[in-house]
C-alpha positions as a printed NumPy array, in Angstrom:
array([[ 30.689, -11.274,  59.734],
       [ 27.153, -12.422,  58.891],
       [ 24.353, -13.056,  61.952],
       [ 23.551, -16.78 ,  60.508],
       [ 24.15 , -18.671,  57.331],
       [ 20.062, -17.46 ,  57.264],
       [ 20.556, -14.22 ,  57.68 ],
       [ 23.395, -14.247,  54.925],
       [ 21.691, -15.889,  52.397],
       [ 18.703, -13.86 ,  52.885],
       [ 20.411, -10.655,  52.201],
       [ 22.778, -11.695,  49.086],
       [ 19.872, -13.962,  47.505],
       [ 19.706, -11.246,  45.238],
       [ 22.822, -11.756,  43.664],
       [ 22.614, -15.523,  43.507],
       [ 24.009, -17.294,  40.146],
       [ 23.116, -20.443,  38.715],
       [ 25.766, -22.625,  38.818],
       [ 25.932, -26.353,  37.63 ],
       [ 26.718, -29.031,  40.756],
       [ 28.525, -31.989,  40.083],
       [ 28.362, -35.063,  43.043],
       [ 30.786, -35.113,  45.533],
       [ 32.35 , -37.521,  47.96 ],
       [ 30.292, -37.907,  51.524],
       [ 32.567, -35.652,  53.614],
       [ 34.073, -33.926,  51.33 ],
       [ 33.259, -29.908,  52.671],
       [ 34.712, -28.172,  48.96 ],
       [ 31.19 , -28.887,  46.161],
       [ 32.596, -28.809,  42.519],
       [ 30.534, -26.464,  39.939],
       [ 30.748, -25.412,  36.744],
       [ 30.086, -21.192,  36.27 ],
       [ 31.366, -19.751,  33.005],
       [ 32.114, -22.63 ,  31.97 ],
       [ 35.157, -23.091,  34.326],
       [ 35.403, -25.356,  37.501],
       [ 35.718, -23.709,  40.831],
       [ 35.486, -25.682,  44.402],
       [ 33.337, -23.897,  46.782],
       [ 33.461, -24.278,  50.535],
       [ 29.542, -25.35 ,  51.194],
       [ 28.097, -23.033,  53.926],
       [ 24.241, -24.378,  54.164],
       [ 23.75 , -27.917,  53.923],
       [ 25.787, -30.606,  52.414],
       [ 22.484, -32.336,  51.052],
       [ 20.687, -29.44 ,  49.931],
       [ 22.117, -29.15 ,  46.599],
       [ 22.31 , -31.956,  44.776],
       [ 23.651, -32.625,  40.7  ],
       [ 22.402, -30.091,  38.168],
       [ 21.822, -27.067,  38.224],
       [ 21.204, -24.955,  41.611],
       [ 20.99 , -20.868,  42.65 ],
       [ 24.612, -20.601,  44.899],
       [ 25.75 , -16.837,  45.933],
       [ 29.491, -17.229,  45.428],
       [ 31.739, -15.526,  48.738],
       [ 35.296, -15.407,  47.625],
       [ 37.331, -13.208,  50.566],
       [ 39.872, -10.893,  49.407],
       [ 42.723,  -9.493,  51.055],
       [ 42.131,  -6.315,  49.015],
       [ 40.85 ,  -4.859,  45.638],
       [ 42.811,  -3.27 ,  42.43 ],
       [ 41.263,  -0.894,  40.538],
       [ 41.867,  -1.79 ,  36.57 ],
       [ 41.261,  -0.747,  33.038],
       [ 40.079,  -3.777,  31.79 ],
       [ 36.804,  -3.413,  30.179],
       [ 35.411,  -7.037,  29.684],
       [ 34.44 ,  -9.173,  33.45 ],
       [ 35.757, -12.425,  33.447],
       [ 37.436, -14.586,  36.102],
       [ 40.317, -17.239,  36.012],
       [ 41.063, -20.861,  38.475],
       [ 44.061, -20.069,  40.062],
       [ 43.811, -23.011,  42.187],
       [ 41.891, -25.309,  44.182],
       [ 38.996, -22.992,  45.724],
       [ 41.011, -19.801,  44.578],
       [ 40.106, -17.802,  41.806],
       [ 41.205, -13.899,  40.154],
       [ 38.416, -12.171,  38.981],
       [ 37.615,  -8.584,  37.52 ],
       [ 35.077,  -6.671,  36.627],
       [ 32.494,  -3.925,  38.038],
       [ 30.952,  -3.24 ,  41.055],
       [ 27.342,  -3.335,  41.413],
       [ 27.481,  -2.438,  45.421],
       [ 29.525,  -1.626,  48.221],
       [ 29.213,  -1.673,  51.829],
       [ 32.386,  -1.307,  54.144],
       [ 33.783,  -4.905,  54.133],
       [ 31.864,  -6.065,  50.796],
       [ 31.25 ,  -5.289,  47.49 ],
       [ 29.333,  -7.406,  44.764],
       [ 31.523,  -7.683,  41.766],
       [ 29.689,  -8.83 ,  37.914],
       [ 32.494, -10.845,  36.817],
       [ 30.415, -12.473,  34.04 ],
       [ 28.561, -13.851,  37.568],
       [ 28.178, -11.74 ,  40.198],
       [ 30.612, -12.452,  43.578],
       [ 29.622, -10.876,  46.557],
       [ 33.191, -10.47 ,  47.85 ],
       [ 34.115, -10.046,  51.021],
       [ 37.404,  -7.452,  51.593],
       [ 39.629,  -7.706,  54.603],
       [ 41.174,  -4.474,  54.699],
       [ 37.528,  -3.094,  53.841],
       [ 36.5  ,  -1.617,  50.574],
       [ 38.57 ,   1.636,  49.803],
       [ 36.553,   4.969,  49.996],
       [ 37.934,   5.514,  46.431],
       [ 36.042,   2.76 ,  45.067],
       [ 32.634,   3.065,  43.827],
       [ 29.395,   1.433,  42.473],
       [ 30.445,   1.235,  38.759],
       [ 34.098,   1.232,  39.24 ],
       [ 36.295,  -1.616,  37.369],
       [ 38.13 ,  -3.731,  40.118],
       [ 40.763,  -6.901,  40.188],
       [ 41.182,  -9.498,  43.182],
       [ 42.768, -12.699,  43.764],
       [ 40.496, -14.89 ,  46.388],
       [ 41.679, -16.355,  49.231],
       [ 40.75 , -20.258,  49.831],
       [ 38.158, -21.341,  50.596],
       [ 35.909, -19.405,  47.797],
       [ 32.76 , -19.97 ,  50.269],
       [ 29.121, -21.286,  48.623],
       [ 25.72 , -20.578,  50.325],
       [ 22.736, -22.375,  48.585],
       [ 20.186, -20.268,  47.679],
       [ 16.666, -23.221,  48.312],
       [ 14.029, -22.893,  45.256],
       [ 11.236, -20.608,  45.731],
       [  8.141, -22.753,  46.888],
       [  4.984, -22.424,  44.898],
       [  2.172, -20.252,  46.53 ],
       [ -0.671, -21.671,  47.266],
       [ -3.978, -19.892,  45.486],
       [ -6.926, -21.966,  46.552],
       [ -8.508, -21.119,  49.505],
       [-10.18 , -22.92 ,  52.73 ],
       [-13.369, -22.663,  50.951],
       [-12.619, -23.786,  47.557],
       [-10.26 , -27.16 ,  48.941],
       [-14.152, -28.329,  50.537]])
């Protein structure tokens, strides 16, 4: 699906949430966070030391086998199990395979049997995630240097 986990996070950075990280076991692939104030197990995509405790940027891939449209007016999203979660709310954008759902947070999700030509930007939708919900670490912005060659002699 994506070129590289580079590539990936360079095109959904947009839509990255903060999320609170919690330590983890060495070897343990599945990083424990807090978003909405719920606990959710992510499979870690970047680098198992790049994020450690507190709070970091993540953009949250949960696949789905397909998408529901619903009435439900309020976004929200429920645990339904260890790296599985049902969420719900509206889409912010589409593309053939993925859509990027605010469900409180926004989930860039990724749909198996593609996103339905019915379904548009703005539309209310429902999925249950397959596991693993995947992670992908967004790295903080580094400061920009101002002083020139000039001014550092």
């Amino acid at each position: 699906m994506e070129e590289s986990v580079e590539h990936y996070v360079a095109q959904w950075k947009p839509y990255a949430t903060e999320v609170q990280c919690f330590a983890r076991a060495e070897g343990n692939p599945l990083l424990e966070v807090r978003l909405l104030g719920r606990i959710i197990h992510v499979f870690e995509r970047t680098n198992p030391y790049l994020l450690p405790p507190g709070p970091a940027m993540l953009i949250l891939n949960p696949m789905a086998e397909q998408l529901t449209p619903t009435e439900v007016a309020t976004p929200g999203l429920e645990v339904i199990g260890l790296s599985r979660l049902k969420a719900w709310g509206r889409i912010l954008f589409r593309q053939s395979h993925t859509v990027v759902i605010d469900a409180g947070a926004p989930l860039v999700v990724s749909v198996l049997a593609g996103v339905p030509t019915s379904v548009a930007v703005g539309d209310m939708v429902t999925f249950v995630s397959l596991a693993p919900i995947h992670g992908f670490a967004v790295p903080p912005e580094r400061p920009v240097a101002t002083s020139t060659a000039a001014e550092a002699l």
